[in-house]
C-alpha positions as CSV (number, residue, x, y, z in Angstrom):
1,X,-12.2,95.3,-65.2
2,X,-12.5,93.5,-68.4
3,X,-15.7,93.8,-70.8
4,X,-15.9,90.2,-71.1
5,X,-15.1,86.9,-68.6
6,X,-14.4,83.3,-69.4
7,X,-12.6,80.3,-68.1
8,X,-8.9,80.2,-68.9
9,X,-7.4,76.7,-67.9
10,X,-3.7,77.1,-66.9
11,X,-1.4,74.5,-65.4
12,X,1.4,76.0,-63.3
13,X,4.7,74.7,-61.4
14,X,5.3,76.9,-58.1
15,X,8.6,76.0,-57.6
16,X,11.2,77.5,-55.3
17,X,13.5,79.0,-58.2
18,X,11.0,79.3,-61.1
19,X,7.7,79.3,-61.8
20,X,6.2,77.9,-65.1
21,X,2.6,78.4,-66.8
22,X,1.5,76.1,-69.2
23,X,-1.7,76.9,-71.1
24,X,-3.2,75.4,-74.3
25,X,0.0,72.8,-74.2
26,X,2.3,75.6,-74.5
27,X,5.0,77.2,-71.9
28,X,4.0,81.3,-72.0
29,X,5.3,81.8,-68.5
30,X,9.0,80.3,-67.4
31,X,10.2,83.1,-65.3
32,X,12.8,83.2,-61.4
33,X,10.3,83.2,-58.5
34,X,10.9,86.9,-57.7
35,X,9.0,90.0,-56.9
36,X,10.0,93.3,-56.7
37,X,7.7,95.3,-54.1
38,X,7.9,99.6,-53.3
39,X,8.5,99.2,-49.0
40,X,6.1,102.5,-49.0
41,X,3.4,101.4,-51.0
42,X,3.8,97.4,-50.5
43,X,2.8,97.5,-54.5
44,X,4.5,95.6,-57.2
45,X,7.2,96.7,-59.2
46,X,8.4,94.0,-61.3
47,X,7.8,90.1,-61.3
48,X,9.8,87.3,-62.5
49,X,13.0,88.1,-64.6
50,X,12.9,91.6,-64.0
51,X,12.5,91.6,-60.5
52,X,15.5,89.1,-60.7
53,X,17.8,91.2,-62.2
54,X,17.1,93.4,-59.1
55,X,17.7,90.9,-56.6
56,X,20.7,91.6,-54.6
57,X,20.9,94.8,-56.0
58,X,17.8,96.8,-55.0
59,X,18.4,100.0,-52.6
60,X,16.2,100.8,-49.4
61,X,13.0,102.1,-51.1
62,X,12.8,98.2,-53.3
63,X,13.0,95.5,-51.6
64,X,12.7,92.0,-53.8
65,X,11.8,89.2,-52.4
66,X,11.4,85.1,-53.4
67,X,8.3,84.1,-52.0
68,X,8.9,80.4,-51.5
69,X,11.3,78.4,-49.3
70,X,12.0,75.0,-49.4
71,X,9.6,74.6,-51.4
72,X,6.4,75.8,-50.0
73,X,5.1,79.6,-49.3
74,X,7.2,81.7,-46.8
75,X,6.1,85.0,-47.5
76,X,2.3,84.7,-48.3
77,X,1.1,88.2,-49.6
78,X,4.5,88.2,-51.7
79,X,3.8,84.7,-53.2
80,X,-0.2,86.4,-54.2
81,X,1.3,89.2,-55.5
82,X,3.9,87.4,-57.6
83,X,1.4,85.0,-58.9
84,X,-1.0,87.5,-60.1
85,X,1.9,89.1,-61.5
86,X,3.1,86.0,-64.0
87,X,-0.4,85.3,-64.4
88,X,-1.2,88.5,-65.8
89,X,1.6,87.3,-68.2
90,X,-0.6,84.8,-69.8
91,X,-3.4,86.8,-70.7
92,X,-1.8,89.8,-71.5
93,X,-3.1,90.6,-74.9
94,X,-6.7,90.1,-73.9
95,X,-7.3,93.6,-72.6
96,X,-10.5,93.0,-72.7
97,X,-11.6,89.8,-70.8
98,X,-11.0,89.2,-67.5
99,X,-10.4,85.6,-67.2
100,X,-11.7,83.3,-64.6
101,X,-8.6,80.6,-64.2
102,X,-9.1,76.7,-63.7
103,X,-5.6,75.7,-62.3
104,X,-3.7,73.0,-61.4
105,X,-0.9,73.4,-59.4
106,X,2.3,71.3,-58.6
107,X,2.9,71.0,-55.0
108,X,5.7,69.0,-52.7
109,X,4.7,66.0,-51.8
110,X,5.7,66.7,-48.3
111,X,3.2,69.7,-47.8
112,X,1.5,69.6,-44.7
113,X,-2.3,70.4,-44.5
114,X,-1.7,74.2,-43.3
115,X,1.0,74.5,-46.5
116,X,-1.4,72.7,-49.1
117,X,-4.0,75.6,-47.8
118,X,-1.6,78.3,-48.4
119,X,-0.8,77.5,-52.4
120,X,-4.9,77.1,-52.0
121,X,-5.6,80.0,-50.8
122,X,-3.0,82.3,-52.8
123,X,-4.2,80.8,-56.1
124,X,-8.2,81.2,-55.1
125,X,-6.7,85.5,-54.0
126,X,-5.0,85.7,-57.7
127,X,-8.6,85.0,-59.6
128,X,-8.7,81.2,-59.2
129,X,-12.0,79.3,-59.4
130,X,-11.4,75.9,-59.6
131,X,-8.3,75.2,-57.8
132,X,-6.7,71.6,-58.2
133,X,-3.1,70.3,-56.4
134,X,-1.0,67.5,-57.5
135,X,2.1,66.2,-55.9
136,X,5.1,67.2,-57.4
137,X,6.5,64.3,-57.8
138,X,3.3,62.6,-59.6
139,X,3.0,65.9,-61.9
140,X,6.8,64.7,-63.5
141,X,5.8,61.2,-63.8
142,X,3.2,62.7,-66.0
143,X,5.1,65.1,-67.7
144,X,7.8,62.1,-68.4
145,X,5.0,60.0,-70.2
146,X,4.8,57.2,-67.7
147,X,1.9,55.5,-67.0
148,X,1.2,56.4,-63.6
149,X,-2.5,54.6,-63.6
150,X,-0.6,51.4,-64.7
151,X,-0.4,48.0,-62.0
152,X,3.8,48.9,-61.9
153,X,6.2,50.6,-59.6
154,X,8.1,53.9,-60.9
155,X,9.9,56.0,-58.6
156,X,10.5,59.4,-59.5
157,X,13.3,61.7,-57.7
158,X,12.6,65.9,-58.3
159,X,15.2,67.5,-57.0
160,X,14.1,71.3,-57.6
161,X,15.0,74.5,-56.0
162,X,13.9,73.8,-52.4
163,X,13.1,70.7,-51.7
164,X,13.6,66.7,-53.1
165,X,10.6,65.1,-53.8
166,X,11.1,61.1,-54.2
167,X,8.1,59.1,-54.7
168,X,7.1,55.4,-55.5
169,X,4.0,55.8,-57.9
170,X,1.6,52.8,-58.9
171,X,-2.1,52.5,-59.7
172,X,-2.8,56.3,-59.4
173,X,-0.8,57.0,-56.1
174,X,1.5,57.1,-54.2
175,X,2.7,54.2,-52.5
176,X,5.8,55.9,-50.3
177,X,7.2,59.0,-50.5
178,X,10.1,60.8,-49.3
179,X,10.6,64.7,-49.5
180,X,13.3,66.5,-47.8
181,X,14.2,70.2,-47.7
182,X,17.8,69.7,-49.3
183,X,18.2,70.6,-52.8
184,X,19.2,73.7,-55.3
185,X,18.8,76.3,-52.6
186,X,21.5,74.0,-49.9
187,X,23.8,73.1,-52.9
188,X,24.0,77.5,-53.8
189,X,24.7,78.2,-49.8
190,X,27.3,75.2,-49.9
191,X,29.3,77.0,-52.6
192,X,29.3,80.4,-51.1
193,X,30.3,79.3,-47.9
194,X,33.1,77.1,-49.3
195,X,34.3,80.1,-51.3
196,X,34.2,82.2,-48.1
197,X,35.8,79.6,-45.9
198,X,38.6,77.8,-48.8
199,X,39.5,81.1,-51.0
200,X,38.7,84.2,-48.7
201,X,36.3,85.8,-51.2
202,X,32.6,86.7,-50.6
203,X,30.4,85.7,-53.3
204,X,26.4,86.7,-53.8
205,X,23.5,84.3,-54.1
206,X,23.5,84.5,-58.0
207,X,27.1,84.6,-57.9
208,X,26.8,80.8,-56.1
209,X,24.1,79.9,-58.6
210,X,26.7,80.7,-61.8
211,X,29.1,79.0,-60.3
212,X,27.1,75.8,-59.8
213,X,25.7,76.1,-63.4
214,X,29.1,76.5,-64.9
215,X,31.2,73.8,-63.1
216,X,28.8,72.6,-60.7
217,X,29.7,68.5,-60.4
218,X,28.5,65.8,-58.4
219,X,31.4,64.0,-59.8
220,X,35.5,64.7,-59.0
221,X,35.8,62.6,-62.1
222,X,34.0,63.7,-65.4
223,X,36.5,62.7,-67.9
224,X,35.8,64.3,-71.3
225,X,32.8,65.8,-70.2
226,X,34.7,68.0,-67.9
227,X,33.7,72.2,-68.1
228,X,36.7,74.4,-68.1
229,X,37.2,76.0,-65.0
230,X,35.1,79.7,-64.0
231,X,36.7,82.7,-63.1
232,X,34.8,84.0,-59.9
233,X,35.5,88.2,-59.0
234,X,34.5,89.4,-55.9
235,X,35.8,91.6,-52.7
236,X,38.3,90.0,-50.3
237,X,36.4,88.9,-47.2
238,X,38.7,90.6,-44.7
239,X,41.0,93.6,-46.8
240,X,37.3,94.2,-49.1
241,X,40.3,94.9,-52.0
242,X,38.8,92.9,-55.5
243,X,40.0,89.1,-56.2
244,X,39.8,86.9,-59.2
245,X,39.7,83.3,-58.2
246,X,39.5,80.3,-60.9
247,X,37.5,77.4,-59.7
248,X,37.4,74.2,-61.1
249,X,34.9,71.3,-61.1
250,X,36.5,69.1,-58.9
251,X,36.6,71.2,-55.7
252,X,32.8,72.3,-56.1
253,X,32.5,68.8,-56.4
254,X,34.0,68.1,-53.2
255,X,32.2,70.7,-51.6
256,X,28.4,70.0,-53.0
257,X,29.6,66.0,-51.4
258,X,27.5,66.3,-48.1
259,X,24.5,67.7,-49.6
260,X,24.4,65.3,-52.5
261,X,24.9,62.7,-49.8
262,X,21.8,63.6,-48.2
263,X,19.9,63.4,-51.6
264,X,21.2,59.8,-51.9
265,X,20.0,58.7,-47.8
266,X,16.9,59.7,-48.9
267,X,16.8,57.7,-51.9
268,X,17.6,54.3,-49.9
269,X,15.4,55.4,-47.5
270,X,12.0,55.7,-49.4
271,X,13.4,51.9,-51.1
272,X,13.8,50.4,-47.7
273,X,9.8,51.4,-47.6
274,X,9.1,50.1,-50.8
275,X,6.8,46.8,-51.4
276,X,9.0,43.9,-52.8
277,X,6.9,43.5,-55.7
278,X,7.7,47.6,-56.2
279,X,10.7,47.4,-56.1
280,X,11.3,44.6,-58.3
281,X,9.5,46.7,-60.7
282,X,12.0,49.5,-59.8
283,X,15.1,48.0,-60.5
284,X,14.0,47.0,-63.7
285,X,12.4,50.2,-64.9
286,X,15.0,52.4,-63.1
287,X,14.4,55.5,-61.2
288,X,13.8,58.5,-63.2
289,X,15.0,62.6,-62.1
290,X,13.6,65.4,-62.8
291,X,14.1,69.2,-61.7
292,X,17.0,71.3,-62.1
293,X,18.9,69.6,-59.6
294,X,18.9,66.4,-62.3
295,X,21.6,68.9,-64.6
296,X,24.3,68.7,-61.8
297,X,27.0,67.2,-63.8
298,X,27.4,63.4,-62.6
299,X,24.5,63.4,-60.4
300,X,22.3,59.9,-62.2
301,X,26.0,58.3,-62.4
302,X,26.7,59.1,-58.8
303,X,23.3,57.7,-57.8
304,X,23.5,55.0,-60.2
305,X,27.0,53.5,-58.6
306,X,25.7,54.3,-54.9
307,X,22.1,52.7,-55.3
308,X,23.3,50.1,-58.3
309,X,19.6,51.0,-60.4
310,X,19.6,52.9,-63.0
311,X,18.8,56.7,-62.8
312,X,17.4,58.6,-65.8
313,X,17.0,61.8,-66.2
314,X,14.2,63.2,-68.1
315,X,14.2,64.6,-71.5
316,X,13.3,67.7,-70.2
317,X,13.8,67.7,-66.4
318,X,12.9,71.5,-65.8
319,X,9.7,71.2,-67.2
320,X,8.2,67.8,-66.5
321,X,6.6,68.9,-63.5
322,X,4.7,71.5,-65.8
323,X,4.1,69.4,-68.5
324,X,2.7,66.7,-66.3
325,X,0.5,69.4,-64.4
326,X,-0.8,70.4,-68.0
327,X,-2.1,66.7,-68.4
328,X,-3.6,66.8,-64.9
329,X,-5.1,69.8,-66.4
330,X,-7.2,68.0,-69.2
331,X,-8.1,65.0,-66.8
332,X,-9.5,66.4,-63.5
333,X,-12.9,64.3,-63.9
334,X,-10.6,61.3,-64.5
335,X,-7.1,61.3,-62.3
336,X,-8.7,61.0,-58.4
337,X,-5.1,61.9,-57.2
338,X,-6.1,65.7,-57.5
339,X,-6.6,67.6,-54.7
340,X,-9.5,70.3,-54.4
């Protein structure tokens, strides 16, 4: 227990794949959504980027484990531990205060009551006092600069780790929304089954992820932009004897199709529930991505052709949702789209 308490105001984004803290306008915490816990003891052993370097790895006695799925909280006492964890990362030269935290928190616009209460309640267990949501989707608005308060249709599409948050935004709210649990999470398990199925190799989780970040595509057609193509090692599904299989672009491409598919049906959809007067506004303005998802190679031009507006992706699409939190932060008397 510290000597000292006082109020630390931090703005986080819980997301599927990473988690970011954002206090005093600056990102101290970007770390995987991973904890490392001892099976005996059920205590912590690393958080974060440590605890990913042990995923897939760990023997009996570890066992690490990421908290959220599709974008809300599967594993509840993993997701309190974790976030007590990172926070501690924020503080951790004050050895002698024990802050009391003001937070605001991205969450998927999708949540249902009972998930809303679970982000609640694991925030208010890692030393939360005043405990504020905001939809995920209204959080990268934000963090984009657009004026969310404004009499003018924006839709935003976040396509992060677990889930794709789309949302029409005008006046302070949201006028339609459309979240779906298809996003970074389906495109990874796409390419490991397609690398299982098409070239006979088993391939791990992060093995999946390096492959999508290396010559992931939405595109079979990226012209100069094209990455060269990543050598992939791993055992022989059947024999177990080591492979080395080159993979380009184009077949990831062709194998991330159905899923990015999805992503666009849910697009049209939430604009076939838009008011005309939104939309109009829309097709002028453009619809602007954010999340990782929005660095798939191809993916605004893809959506662009299909949908015939403009997509934009944000200057800096893994963060928005954190940055816009971060403004939420400094206006919880003033923005009544935050949730207590």
């Amino acid at each position: 227990m510290g000597l000292f308490s006082f109020i630390q105001e931090i703005a986080m984004d819980l997301g599927t794949a990473n988690t970011i803290i954002i206090s005093d306008d600056k990102i101290i915490v970007d770390e995987p959504s991973v904890v490392a816990l001892d099976r005996r003891t059920d205590k912590m052993i690393a958080v974060g980027g440590d605890a990913k370097m042990m995923y897939e790895k760990e023997h009996p006695s570890i066992r690490t484990i990421r908290p959220l799925r599709d974008g809300v909280i599967a594993d509840f006492s993993a997701c309190e531990k974790m976030m007590r964890g990172l926070i501690k990362m924020v503080h951790s030269g004050n050895r002698f205060f024990s802050p009391t935290l003001r937070m605001v928190i991205g969450v998927p616009s999708g949540s249902t009551e009972v998930e809303l209460r679970a982000v609640r309640d694991s925030a208010e267990r890692a030393d939360g006092r005043d405990v504020y949501l905001i939809f995920e989707p209204m959080a990268a608005a934000l963090g984009m600069g657009l004026d969310v308060e404004a009499p003018e249709g924006n839709m935003i599409v976040d396509i992060g780790g677990g889930s794709t948050e789309i949302a029409v935004i005008s006046l302070g709210g949201i006028v339609c929304n459309n979240s779906i649990r298809v996003a970074g999470d389906e495109l990874t398990a796409d390419i490991q089954e397609y690398m299982s199925r098409q070239h006979n190799v088993k391939v791990s989780e992060r093995m999946a992820e390096r492959i999508k970040l290396h010559v992931g595509s939405a595109l079979t057609d990226l012209g100069e932009e094209a990455p060269e193509d990543y050598v992939v090692h791993g055992p022989n599904r059947i024999t177990a004897l080591p492979m080395e299989v080159p993979v380009c672009y184009q077949e990831i491409a062709h194998c991330l199709d159905k899923t990015v598919a999805k992503i666009e049906n849910a697009v049209l959809s939430a604009l076939e529930g838009t008011p005309p007067e939104l939309y109009a506004d829309i097709v002028k303005n453009g619809i602007y991505l954010s999340g990782g998802g929005a660095l798939l190679r191809g993916i605004d031009k893809r959506l662009t052709d299909k949908i015939n507006i403009p997509f934009h992706i944000a200057e800096d699409p893994l963060h928005s949702v954190a940055k816009g939190a971060g403004i939420a932060l400094k206006n919880v008397d003033r923005f009544s789209f935050l949730m207590r």
